[in-house]
Structures are given as structure tokens and as C-alpha cells.
SEZA-782488 format. One line per 5 residues: for each residue x, y, z of C-alpha. Coordinates in nm, 4 decimals, padded with zeros to 6 digits. Layout:
! residues N
X Y Z; ...
This chain:
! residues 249
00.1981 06.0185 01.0252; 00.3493 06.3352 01.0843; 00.2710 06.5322 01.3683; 00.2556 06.9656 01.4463; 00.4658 07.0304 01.7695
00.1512 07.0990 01.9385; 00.0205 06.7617 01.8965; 00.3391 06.6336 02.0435; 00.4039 06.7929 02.3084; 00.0522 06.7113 02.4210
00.1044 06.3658 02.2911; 00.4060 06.3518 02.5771; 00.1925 06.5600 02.8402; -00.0737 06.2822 02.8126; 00.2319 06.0174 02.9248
00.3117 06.2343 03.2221; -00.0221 06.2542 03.3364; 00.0135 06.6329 03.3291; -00.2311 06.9126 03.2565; -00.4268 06.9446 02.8937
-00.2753 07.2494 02.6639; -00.3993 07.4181 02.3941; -00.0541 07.5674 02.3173; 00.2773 07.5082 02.4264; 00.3297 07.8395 02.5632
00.0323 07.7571 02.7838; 00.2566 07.5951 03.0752; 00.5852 07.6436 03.2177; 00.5592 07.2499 03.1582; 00.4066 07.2561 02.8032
00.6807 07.5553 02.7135; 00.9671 07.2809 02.8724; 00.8548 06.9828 02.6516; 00.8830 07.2324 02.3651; 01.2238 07.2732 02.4445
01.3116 06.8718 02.5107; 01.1319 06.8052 02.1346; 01.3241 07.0891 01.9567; 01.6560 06.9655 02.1411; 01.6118 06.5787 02.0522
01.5053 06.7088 01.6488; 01.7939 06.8494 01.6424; 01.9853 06.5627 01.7488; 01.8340 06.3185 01.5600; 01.9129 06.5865 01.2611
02.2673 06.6252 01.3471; 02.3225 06.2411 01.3651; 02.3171 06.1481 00.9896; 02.2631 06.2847 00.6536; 01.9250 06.3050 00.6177
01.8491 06.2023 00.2087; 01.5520 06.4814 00.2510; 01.8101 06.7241 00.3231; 02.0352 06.7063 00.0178; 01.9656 06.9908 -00.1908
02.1272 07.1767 -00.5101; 02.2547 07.4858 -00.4208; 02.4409 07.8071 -00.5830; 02.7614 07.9333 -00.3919; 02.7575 08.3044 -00.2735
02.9978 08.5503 -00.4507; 03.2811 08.7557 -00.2813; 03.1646 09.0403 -00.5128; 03.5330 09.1757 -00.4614; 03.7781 09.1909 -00.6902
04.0522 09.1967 -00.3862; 03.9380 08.7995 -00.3471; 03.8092 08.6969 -00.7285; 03.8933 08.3415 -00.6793; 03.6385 08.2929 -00.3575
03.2843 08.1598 -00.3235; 03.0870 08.1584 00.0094; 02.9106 07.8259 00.1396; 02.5074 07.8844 00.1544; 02.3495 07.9853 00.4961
02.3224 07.6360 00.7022; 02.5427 07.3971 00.5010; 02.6274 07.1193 00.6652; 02.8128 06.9075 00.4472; 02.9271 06.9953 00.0857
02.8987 06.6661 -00.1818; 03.0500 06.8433 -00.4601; 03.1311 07.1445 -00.6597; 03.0769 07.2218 -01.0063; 03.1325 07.5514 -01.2700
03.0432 07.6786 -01.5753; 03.3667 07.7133 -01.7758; 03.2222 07.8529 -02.0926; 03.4548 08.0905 -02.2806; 03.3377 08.4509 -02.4125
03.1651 08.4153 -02.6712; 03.0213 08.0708 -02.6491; 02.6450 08.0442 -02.5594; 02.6517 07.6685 -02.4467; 02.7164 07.5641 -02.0986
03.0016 07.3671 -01.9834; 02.9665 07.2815 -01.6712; 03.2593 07.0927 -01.5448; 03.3557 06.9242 -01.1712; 03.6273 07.1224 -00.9460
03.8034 06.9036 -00.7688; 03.8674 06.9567 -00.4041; 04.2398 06.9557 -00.2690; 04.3736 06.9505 00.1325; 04.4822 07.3098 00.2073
04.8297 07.1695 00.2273; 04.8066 07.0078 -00.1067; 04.6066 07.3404 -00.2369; 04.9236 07.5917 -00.1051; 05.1626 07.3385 -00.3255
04.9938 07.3923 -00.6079; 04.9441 07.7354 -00.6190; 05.2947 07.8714 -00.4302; 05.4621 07.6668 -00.7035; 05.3772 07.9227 -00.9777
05.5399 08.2393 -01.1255; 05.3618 08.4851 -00.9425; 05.5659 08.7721 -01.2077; 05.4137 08.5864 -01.4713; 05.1143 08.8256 -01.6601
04.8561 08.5396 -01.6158; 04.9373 08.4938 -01.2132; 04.7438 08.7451 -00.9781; 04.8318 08.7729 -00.6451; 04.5695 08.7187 -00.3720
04.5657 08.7557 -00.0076; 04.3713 08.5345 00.2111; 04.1856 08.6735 00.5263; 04.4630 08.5549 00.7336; 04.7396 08.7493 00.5158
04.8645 08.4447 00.3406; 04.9727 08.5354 -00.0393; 04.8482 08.2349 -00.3262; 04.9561 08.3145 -00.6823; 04.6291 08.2104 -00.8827
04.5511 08.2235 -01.2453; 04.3643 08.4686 -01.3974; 04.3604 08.3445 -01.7893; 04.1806 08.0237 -01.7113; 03.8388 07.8212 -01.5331
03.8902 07.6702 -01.2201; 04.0206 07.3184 -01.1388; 04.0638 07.2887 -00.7618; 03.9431 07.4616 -00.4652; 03.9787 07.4093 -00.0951
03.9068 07.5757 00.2312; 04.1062 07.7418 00.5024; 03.7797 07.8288 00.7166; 03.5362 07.5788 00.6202; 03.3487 07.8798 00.5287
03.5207 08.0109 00.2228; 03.5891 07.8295 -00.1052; 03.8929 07.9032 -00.2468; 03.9449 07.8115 -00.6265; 04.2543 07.7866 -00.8021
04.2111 08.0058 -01.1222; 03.9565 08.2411 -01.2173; 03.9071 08.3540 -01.6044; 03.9067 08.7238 -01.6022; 03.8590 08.7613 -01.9660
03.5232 08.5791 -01.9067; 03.4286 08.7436 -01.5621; 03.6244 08.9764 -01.3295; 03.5581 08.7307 -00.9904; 03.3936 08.4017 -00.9636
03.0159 08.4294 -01.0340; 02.7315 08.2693 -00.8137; 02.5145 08.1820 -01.0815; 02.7793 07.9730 -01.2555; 02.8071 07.7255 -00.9442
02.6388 07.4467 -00.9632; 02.7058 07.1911 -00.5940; 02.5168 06.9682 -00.4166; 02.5087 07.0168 -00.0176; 02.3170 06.8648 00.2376
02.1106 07.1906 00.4268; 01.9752 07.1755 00.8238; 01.6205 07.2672 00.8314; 01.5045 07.5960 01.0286; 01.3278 07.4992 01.3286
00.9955 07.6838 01.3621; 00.9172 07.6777 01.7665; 00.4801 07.7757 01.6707; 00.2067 07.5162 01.7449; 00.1027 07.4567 01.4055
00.5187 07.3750 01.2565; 00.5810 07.0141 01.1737; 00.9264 06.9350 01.2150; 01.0944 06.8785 00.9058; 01.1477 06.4921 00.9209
01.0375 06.2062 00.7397; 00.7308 06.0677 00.8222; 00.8918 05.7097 00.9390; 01.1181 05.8996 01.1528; 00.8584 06.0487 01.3914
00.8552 05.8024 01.6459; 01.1727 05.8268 01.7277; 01.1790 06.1734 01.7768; 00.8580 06.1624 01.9858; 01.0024 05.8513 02.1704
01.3477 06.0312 02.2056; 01.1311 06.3296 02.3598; 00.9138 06.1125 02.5931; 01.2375 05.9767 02.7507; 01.4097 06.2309 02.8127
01.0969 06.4884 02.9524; 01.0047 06.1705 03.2240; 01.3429 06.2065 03.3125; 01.3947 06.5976 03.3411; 01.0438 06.7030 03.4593
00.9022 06.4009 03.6953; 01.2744 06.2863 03.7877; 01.1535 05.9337 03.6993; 01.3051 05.7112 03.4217; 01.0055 05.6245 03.1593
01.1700 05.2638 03.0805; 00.9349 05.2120 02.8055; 00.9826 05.5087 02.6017; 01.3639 05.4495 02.6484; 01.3225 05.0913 02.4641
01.1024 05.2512 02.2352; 01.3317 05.5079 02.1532; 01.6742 05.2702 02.1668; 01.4568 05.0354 01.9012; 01.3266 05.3691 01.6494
01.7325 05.4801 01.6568; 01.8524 05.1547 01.5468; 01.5762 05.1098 01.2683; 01.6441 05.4864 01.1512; 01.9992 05.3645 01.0892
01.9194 05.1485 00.8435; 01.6512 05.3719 00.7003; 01.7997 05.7045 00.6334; 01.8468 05.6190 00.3022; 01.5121 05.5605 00.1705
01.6350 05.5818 -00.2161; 01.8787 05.2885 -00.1999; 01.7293 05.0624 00.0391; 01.9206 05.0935 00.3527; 02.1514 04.8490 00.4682
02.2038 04.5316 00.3696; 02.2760 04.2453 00.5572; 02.3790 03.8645 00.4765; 02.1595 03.6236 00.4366; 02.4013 03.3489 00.5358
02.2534 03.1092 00.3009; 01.8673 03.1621 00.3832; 01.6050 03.0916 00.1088; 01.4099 03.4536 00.0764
């Protein structure tokens, strides 16, 4: 089951033998639990890539012509999977979206500092930190890195086609953290499997911090839910899997 953050913070009030709550901002207690379950969410979020969490997403546009080869990561991206564009030519109404490939910043600078920059296809752009990268204006991109794990930086741009890199010719895949929502009714945005851990994880860890007392159970119980999450994260293909050393199934 999944459960509001009302329902477990009162679920872990309950196991300290504190006082009943119809909110948690009825307590300086209930309003502390709050806190421990928000802080061991985002925890347990932070510690893996969560299938749930892998969305498709569009890249943000500079919008200046000063940087036409740049696309901005999406508001809470944690990790990009991959990056692709729609390298259609004028004139053509079908879409061709291909893969960039990605390319270390060292191995990015080669590439690019290697061409003409006098040439009549080159442009000459200037990073935020001043650094000059001849880049291609007559053609799609190919490669991109980043310099600020903020920024994409492609290697061409078609100007012919557009004058900058547009957002709604991205296509990527990115895995995206959740917004917390600290109200009574939210549900934490978690799988249902993976709520006893987190309630476990909380349970633990409020024993410890509000009634100085370690809760040995709900440290087992928690140890046990982490090690089964590992396994389960990815729902889609199975989890792990682990030899059978020869035993009949």
C-alpha cells in the first residue's frame, strides 16, 4: 500500500508511544517526524535510479544567437540517458530524428579547436567561461558535451534550417527527482513495494533522534527493505539475478 505523510508520521508516533495527531504541524514532535520521513525519501531517492523516474524530456533553448549551439538540462535532472535531434533539412516535412553522441570535454575541445575557424561554415562561439570553440553552422549536430553539467553544448548547428538549436526538436531520455510536497494528504512519490523501507528507514532513525533510544527492530527491518529494494528497483527486467549453482527450480 501506499501511504499520505500523515498516515506515516502517525504510523511512527504510534511506535514511540507519543501523542495522537491529526496533522503533522500539530506537534513540535509530529512537525520533527515530518522532517526525518522527507529526509530518509530523499535518501532512498538519491540512492538509485528509480525506473518510475525515467521520463522523456525536451531540452530548454538558449534563445540566443550569441550561444546557438547550447541546450539547457530540464529543471531537476538527475541523470541524462541520452540525447537525440531532429535533423530534417528545409524543406522536408518528415522527421529524422537521429542520436548525438556525447564526447569528454577534452575530447569535445579536440574536435572542434581542430577546425578552420576563417572558414564561411565555422562560427565562432564563446563559452560562459570565455573559451572560443569553432562550430559549424551548415550542418545537424553530432556530438555534444558539457563544461557545467548544466549546459549542453553541441557541435554544429544548421542555420539554414534554424538560427540556434530548437527545444522542440530534442528528443532525450533523463531520469527526473520528484518534488516533495511537505501537506498531510501528499503521498511520496515511490513505488508501492518501496514503502516499507522508507517508513522503516523513518522509524529508525526518529527512535534514535527524538527518544535517544535505538529502535533495534525497525533498524533490521529497515537493513532487510534496503537490501530487497536493491534487487527490486528495476521492476521491468526482473532485478537481479543470481546463480542457481545447479539447483532444480
Amino acid at each position: 500500500m501506499r501511504y499520505s505523510l500523515l498516515e506515516i508520521v502517525q504510523d511512527i508516533l504510534n511506535d514511540l508511544d507519543s501523542d495522537y495527531v491529526n496533522s503533522i504541524d500539530d506537534t513540535i514532535e509530529s512537525q520533527q517526524v515530518a522532517q526525518i520521513v522527507r529526509t530518509s525519501y530523499n535518501e532512498i531517492i538519491s540512492n538509485r535510479n528509480w525506473p518510475h523516474l525515467k521520463k522523456l524530456v525536451q531540452l530548454e533553448a538558449s534563445g540566443s544567437t550569441l550561444r546557438p549551439n547550447y541546450l539547457k538540462l530540464p529543471e531537476g535532472t538527475k541523470e541524462l540517458i541520452f540525447v537525440r535531434y531532429d535533423k530534417k533539412k528545409t524543406g522536408s516535412s518528415k522527421l529524422l530524428y537521429q542520436d548525438v553522441k556525447y564526447l569528454e570535454p577534452h575530447d569535445f575541445l579536440t574536435l572542434v579547436t581542430s577546425r578552420d575557424s576563417t572558414k564561411s561554415n565555422v562560427n565562432t562561439i564563446t563559452d560562459f567561461s570565455g573559451i572560443k570553440m569553432p562550430i559549424y553552422k551548415d550542418k545537424a549536430p553530432e556530438y555534444w558535451t558539457s563544461f557545467d553539467d548544466e549546459w549542453l553544448v553541441f557541435d554544429s548547428y544548421d542555420a539554414v534550417v534554424d538560427t540556434t538549436l530548437q527545444k522542440a526538436k530534442s528528443q532525450c531520455m533523463a531520469y527526473i527527482e520528484p518534488v516533495w510536497s511537505h501537506t498531510d494528504s501528499a503521498i511520496p512519490d515511490l513505488p508501492e513495494e518501496a514503502f516499507s523501507a522508507l517508513i522503516a528507514e523513518a522509524k529508525s532513525t526518529a527512535s534514535i533522534a527524538l527518544k535517544q533510544m535505538p529502535n533495534e527492530k525497525a533498524e533490521q527491518k529497515a537493513t532487510r527493505q534496503q537490501r530487497w529494494l536493491s534487487r527490486k528497483a528495476w521492476r521491468a527486467q526482473g532485478g537481479i539475478s543470481y546463480p542457481d549453482y545447479g539447483r532444480k527450480r
